[in-house]
SETORGU-895151 format. One line per field, with one value per atom (N, C-alpha, C, CB): residue in one letter; residue number from 1; chain; x, y, z; atom name. Coordinates in Angstrom, 1 decimal. Each point is the difference from the previous one (the first is absolute). Glycine has a CB too. Example, Ala and Ser with C-alpha at 12.3 -4.5 7.8 and 13.67 -1.06 7.14 Angstrom:
2
type = c(A_A_A_A_S_S_S_S)
seq = c(1_1_1_1_2_2_2_2)
mol = c(A_A_A_A_A_A_A_A)
px = c(13.2_-0.9_0.9_-1.9_1.5_0.9_-0.8_1.2)
py = c(-5.7_1.2_1.2_-1.2_2.3_1.1_1.1_-0.6)
pz = c(7.8_0.0_0.0_1.2_-1.9_0.0_0.8_-2.2)
atom = c(N_CA_C_CB_N_CA_C_CB)
This chain:
126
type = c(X_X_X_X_X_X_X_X_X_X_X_X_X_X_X_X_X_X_X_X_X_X_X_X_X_X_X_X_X_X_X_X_X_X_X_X_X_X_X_X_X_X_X_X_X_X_X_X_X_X_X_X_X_X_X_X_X_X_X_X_X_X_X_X_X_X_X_X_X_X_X_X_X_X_X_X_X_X_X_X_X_X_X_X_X_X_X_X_X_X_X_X_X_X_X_X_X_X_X_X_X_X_X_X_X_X_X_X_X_X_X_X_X_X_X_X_X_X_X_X_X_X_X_X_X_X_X_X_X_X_X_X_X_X_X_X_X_X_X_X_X_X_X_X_X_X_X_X_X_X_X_X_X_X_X_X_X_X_X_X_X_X_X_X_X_X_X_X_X_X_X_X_X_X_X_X_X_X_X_X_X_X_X_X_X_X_X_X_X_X_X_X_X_X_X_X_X_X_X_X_X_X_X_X_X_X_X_X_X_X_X_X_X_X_X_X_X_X_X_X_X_X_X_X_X_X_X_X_X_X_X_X_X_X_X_X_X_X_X_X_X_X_X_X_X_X_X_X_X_X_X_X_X_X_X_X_X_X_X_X_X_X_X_X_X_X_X_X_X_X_X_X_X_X_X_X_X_X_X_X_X_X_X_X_X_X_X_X_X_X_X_X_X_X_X_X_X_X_X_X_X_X_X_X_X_X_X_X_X_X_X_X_X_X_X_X_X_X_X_X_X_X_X_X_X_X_X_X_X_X_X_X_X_X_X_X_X_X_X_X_X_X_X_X_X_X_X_X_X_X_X_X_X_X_X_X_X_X_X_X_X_X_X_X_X_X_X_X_X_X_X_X_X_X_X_X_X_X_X_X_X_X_X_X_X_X_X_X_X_X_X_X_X_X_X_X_X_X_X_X_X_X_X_X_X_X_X_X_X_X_X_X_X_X_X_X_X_X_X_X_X_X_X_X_X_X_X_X_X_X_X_X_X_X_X_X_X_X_X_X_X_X_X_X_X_X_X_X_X_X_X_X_X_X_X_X_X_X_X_X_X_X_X_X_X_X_X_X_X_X_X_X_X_X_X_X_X_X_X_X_X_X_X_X_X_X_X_X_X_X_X_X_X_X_X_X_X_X_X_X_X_X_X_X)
seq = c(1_1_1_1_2_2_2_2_3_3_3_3_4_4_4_4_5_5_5_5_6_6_6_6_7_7_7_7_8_8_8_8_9_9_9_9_10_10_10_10_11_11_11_11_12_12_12_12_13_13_13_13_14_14_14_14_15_15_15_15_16_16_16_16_17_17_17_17_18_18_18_18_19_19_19_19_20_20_20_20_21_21_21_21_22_22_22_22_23_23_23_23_24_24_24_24_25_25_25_25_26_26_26_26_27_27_27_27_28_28_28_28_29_29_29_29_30_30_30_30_31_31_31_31_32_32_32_32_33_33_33_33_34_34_34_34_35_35_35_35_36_36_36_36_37_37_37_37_38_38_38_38_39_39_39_39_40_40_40_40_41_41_41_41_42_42_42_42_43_43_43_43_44_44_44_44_45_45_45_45_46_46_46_46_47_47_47_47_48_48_48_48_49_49_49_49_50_50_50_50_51_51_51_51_52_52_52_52_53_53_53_53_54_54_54_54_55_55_55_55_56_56_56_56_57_57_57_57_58_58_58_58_59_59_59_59_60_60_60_60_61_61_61_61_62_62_62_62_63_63_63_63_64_64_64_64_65_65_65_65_66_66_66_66_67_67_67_67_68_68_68_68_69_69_69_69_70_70_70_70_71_71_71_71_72_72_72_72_73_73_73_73_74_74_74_74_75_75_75_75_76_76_76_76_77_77_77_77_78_78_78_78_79_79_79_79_80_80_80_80_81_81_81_81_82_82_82_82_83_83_83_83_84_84_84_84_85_85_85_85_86_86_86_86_87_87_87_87_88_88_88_88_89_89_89_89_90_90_90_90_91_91_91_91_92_92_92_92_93_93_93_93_94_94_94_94_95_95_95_95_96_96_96_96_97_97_97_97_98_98_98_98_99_99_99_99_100_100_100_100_101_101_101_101_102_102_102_102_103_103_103_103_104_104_104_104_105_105_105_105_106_106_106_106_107_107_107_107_108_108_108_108_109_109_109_109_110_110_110_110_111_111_111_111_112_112_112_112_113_113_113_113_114_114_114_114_115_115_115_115_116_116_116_116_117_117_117_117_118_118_118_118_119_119_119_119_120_120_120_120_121_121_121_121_122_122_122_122_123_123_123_123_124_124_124_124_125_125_125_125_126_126_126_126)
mol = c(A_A_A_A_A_A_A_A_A_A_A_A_A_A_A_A_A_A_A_A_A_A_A_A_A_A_A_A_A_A_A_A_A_A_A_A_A_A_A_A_A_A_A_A_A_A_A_A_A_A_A_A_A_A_A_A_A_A_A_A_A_A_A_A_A_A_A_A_A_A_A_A_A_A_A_A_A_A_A_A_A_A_A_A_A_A_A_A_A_A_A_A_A_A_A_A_A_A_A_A_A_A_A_A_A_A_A_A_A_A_A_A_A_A_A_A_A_A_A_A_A_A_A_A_A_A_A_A_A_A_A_A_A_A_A_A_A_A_A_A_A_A_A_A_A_A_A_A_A_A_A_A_A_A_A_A_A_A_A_A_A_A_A_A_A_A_A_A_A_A_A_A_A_A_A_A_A_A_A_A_A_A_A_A_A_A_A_A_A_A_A_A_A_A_A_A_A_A_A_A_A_A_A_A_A_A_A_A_A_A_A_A_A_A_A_A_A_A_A_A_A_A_A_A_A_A_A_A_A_A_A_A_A_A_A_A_A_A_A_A_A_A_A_A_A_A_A_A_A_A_A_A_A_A_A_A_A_A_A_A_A_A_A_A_A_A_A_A_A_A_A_A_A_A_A_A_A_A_A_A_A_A_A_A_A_A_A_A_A_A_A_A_A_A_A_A_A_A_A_A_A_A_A_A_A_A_A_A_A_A_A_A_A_A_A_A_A_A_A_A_A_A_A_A_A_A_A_A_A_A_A_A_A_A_A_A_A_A_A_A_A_A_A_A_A_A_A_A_A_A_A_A_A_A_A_A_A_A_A_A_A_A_A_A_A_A_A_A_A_A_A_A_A_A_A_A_A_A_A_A_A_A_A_A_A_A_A_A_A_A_A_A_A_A_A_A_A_A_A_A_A_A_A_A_A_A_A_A_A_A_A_A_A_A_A_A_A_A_A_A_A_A_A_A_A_A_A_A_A_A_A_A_A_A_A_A_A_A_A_A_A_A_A_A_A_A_A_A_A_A_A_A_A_A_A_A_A_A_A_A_A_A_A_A_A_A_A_A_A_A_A_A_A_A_A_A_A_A_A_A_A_A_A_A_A_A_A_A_A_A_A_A_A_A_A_A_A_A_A_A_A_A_A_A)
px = c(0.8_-0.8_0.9_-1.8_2.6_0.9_0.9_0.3_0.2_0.8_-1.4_1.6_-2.9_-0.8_-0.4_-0.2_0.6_-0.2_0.8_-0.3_1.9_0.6_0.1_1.1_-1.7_0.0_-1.2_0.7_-1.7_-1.0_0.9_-2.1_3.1_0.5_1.0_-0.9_1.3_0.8_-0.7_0.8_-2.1_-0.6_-0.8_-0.7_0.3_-0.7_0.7_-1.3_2.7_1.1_0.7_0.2_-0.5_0.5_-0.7_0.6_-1.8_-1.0_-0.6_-0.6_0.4_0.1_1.1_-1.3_2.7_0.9_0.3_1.1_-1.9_-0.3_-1.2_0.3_-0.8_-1.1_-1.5_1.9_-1.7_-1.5_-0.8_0.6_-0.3_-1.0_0.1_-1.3_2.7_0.0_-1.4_2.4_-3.2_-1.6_-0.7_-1.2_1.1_-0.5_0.3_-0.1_1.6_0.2_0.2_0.7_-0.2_0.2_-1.6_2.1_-3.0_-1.4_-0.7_-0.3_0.7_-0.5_0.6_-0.1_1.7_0.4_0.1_1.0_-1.0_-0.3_-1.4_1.0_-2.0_-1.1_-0.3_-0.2_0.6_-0.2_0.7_-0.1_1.9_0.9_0.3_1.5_-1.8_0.3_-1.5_2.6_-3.5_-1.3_-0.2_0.1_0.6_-0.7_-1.1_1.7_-2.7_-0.6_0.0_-0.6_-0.7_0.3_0.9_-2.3_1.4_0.5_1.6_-2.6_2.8_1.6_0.5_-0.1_0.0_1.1_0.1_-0.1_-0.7_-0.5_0.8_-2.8_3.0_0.5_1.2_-2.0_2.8_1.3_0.6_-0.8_0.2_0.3_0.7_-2.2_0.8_0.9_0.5_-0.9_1.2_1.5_1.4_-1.3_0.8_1.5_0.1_0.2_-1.2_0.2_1.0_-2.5_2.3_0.5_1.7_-2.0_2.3_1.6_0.3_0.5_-0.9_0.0_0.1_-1.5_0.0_-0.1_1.2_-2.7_2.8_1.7_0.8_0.0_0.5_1.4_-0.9_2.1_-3.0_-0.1_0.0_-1.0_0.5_-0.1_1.2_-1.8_2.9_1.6_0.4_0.7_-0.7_0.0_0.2_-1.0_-0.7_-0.4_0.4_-1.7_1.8_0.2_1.6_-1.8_2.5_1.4_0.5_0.1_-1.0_-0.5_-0.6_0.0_-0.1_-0.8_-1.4_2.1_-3.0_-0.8_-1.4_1.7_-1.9_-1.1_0.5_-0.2_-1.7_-0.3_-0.7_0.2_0.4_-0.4_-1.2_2.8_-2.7_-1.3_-1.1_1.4_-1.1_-1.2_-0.7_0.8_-0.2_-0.2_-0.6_1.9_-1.9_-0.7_-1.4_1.9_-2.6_-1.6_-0.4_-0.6_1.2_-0.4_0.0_0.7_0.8_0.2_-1.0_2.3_-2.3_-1.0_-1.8_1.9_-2.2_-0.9_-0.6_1.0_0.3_0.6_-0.6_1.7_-1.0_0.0_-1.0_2.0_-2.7_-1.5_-1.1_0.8_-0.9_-0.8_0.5_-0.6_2.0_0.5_-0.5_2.1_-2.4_-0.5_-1.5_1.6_-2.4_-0.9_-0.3_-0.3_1.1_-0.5_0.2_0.4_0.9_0.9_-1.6_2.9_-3.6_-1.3_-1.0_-0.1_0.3_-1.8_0.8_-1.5_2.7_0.6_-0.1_1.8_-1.9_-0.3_-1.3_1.6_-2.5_-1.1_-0.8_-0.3_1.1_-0.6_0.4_0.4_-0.9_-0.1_1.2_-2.5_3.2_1.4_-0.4_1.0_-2.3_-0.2_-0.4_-0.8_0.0_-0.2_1.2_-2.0_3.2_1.6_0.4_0.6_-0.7_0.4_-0.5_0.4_-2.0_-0.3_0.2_-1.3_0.9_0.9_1.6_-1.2_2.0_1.1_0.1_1.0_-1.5_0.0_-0.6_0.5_-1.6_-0.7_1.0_-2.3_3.1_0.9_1.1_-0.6_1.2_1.1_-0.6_1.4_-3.0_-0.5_0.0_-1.1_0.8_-0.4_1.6_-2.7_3.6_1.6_0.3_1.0_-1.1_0.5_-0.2_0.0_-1.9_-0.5_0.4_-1.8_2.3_-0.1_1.4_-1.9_2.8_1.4_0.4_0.6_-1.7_0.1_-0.4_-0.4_-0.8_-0.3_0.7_-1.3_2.5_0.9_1.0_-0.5_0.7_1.0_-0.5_1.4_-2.6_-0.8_0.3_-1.8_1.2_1.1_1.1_-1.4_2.0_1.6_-0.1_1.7_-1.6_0.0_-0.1_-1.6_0.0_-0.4_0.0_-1.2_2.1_1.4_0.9_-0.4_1.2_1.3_-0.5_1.7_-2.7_-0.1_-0.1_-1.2_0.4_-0.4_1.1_-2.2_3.6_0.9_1.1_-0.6)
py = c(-1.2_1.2_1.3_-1.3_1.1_1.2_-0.1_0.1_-0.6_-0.1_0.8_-3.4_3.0_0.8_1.6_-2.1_2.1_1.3_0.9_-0.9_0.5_0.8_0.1_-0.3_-0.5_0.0_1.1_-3.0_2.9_0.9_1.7_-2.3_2.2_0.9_1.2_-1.4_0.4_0.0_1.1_-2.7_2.0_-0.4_1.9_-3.9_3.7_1.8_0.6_0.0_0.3_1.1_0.3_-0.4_-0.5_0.1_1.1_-2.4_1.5_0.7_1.4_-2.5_2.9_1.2_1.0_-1.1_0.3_1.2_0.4_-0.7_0.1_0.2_1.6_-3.6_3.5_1.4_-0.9_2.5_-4.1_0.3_-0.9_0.3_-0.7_-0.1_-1.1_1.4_-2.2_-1.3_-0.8_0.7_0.6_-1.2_-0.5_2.0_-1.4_-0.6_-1.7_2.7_-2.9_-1.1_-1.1_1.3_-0.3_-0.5_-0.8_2.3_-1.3_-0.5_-0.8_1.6_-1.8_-1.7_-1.2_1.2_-0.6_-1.3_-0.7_0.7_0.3_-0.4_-1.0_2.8_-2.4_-0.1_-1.1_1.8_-2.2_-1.3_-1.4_1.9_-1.3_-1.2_0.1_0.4_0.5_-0.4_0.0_1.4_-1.1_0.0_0.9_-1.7_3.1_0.9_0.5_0.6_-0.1_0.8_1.3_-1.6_2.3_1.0_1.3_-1.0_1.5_0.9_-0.4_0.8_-1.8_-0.1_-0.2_-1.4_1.3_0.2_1.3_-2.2_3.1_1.5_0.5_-0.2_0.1_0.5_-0.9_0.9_-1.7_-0.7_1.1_-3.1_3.3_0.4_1.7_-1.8_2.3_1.4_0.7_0.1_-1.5_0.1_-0.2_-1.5_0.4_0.0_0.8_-2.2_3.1_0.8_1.0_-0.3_0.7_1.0_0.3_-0.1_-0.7_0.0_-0.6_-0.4_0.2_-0.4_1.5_-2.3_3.0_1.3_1.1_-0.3_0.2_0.5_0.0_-0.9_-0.5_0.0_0.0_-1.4_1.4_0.4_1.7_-2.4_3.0_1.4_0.5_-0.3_-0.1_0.5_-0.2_-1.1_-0.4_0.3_1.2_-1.6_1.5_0.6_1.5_-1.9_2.9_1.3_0.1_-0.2_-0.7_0.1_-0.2_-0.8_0.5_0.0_0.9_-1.6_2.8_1.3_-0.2_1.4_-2.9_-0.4_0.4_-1.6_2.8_-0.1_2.0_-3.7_3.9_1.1_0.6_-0.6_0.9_-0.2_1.4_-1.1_2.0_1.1_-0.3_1.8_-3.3_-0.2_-1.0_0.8_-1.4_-1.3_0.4_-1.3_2.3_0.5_0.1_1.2_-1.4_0.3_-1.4_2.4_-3.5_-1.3_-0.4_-0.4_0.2_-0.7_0.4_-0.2_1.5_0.7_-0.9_2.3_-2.4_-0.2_-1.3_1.4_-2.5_-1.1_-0.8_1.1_-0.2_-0.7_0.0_0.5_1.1_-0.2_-1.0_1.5_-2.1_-0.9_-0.9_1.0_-1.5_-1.3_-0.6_1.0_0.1_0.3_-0.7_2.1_-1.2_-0.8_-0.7_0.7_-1.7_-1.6_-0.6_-0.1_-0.1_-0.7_-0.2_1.2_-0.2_-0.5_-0.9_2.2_-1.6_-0.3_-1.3_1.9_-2.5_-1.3_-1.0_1.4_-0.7_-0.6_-0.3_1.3_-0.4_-1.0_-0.7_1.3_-2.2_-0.4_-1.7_2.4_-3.0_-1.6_-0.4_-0.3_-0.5_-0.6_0.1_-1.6_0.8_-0.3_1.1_-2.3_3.4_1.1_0.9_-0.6_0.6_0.4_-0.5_0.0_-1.3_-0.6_0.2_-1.2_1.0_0.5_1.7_-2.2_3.0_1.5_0.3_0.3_-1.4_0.1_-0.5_-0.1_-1.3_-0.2_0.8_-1.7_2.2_1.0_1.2_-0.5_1.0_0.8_-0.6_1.0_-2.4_-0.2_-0.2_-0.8_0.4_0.2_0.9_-1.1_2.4_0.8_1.0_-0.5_0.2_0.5_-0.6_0.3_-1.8_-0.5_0.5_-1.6_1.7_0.4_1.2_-1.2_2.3_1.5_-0.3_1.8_-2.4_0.2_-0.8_0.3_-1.3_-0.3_0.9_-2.0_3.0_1.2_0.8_-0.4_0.7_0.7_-0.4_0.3_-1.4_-0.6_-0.4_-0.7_0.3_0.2_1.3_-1.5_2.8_1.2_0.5_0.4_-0.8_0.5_-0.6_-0.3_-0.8_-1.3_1.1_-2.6_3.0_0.7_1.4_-1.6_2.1_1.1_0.0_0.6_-2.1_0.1_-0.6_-0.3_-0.3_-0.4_1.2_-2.1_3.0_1.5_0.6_0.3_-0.2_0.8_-0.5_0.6)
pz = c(0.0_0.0_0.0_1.2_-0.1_-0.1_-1.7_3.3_-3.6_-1.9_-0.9_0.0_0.0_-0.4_0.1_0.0_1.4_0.7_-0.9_2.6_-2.3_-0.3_-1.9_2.7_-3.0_-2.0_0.6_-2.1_2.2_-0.1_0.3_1.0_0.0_-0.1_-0.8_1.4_-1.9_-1.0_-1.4_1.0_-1.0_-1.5_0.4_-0.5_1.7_0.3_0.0_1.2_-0.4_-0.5_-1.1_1.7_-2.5_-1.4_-0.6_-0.2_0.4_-0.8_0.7_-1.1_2.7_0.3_-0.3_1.3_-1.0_-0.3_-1.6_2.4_-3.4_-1.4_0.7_-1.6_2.1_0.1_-0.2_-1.4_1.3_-0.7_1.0_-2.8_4.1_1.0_0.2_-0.3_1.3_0.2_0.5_0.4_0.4_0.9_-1.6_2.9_-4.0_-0.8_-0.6_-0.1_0.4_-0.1_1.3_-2.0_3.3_1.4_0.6_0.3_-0.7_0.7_-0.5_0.6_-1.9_-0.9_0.4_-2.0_2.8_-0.1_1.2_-1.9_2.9_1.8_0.0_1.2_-1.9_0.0_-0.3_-0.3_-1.0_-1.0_0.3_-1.7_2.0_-0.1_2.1_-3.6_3.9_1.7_0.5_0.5_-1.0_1.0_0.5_0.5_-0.6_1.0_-0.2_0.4_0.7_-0.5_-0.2_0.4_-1.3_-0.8_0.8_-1.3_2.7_0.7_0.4_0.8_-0.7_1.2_-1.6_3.2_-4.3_-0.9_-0.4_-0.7_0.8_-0.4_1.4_-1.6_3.0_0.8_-0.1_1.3_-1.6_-0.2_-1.3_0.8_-2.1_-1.1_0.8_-2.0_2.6_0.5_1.1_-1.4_2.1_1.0_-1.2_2.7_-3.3_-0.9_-1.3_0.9_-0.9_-1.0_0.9_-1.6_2.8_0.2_-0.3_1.5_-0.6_-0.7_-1.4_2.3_-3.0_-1.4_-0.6_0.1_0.1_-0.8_0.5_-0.1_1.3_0.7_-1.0_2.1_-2.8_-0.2_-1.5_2.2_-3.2_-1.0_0.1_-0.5_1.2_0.5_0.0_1.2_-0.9_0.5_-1.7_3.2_-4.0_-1.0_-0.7_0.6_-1.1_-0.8_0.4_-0.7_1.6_0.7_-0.6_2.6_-2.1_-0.5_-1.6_2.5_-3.1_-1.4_-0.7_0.4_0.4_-0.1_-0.7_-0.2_0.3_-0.3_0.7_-0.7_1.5_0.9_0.4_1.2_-1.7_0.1_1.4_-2.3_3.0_1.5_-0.2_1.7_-2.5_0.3_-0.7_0.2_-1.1_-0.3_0.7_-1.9_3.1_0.5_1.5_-1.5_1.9_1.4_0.0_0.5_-1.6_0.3_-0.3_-0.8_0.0_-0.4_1.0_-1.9_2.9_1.4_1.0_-0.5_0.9_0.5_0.0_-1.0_0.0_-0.7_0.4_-1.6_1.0_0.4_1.2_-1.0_1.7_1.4_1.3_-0.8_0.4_0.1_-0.1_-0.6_-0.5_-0.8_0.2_-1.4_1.6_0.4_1.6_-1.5_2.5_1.1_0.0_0.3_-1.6_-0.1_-0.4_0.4_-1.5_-0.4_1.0_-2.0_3.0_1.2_0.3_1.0_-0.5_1.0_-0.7_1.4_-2.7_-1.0_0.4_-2.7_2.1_-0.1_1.5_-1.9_2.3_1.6_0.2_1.0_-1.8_0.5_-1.0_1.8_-3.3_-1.2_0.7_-2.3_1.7_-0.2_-0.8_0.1_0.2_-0.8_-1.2_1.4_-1.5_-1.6_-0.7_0.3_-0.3_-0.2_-0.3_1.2_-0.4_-0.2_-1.3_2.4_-2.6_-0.8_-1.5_2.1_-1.9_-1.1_-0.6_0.6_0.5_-0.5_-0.9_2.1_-0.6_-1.3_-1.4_1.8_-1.9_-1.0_-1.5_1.8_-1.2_-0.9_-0.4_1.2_0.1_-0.4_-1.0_2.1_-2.2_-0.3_-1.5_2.4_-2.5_-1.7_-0.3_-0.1_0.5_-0.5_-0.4_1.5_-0.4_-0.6_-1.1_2.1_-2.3_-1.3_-1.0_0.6_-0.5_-1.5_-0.3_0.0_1.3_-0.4_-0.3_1.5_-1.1_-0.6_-1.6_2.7_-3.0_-1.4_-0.9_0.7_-0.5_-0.5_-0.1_0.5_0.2_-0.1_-1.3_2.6_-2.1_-1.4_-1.0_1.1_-1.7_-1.0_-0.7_1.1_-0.1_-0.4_0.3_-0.1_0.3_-0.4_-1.5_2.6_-2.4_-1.5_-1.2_1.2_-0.8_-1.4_-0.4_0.2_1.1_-0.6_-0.5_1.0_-0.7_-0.5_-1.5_2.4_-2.5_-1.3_-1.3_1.3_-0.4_-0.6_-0.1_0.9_-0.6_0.1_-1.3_2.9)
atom = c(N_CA_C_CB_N_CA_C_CB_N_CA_C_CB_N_CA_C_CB_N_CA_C_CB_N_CA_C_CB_N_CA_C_CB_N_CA_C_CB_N_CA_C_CB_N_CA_C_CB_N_CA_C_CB_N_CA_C_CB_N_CA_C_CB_N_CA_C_CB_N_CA_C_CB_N_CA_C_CB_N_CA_C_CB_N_CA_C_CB_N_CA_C_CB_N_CA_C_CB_N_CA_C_CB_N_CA_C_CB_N_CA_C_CB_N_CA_C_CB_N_CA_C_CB_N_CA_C_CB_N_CA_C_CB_N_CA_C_CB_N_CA_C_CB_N_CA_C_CB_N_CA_C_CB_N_CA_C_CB_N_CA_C_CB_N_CA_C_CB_N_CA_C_CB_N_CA_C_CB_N_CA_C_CB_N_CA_C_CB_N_CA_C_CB_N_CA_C_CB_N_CA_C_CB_N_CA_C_CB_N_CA_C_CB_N_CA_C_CB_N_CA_C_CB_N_CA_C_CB_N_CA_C_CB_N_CA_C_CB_N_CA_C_CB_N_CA_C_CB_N_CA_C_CB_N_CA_C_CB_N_CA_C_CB_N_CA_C_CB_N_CA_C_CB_N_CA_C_CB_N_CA_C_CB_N_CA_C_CB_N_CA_C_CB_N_CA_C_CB_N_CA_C_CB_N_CA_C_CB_N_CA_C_CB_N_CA_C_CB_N_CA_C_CB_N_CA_C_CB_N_CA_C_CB_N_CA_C_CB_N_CA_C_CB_N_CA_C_CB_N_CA_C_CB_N_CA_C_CB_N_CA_C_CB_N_CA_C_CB_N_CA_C_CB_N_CA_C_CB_N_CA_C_CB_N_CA_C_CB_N_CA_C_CB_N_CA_C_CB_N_CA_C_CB_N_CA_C_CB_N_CA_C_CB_N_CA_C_CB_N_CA_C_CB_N_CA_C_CB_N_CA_C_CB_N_CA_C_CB_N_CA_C_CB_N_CA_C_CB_N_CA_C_CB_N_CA_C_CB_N_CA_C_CB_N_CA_C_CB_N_CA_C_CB_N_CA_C_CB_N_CA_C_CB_N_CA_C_CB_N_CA_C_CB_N_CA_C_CB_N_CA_C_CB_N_CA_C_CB_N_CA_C_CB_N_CA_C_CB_N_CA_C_CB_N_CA_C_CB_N_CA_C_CB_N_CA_C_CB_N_CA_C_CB_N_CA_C_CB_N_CA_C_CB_N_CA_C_CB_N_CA_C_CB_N_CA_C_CB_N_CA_C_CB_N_CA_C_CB_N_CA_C_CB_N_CA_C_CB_N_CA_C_CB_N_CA_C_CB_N_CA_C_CB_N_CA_C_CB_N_CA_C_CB_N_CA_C_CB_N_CA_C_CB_N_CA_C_CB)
């Protein structure tokens, strides 16, 4: 269990410190291949996001990659609303979690295939 733990970990920092949201791949896979359920992999995903986004954060800053005057109303914003899913999330049914995310994780695919459908049929146009 623990050899899986740590591939699972592996497999989310990669793909967070890429920028594109290790829980998307972390919370499928606690879930599926270890049994967790939905909330304690959603509260596992962002304890270990934190130090993850740290050392992608130090990164990318030292890469002059990160616009800090544009990033104080998002975080701001952020963390608010983070405040209040934590609770809504506290009082939903595992399975109900579950099916949300996964609605979410459809609904990212299709909008990001849409995306590259168009790019596609600009570079074709160019």
């Amino acid at each position: 269990m623990i050899f899986l733990e740590i591939i699972v970990g592996i497999l989310g920092g990669i793909v967070g410190g890429m920028g594109m949201g290790g829980g998307t791949l972390t919370i499928p896979l606690l879930t599926i291949f270890l049994s967790y359920e939905q909330i304690s992999a959603q509260g596992i995903n962002l304890v270990a996001f934190l130090p993850m986004s740290l050392v992608a954060l130090f990164i990318h800053v030292k890469n002059k990659l990160v616009d800090f005057k544009s990033t104080w109303l998002l975080a701001l914003v952020g963390c608010i609303f983070s405040l209040g899913g934590a609770l809504l999330a506290n009082h939903m049914k595992n399975n109900v979690l579950k099916i949300l995310f996964a609605l979410f994780l459809i609904g990212l695919g299709i909008w990001q295939l849409i995306e590259m459908i168009k790019d596609n049929k600009k570079k074709k146009n160019k």
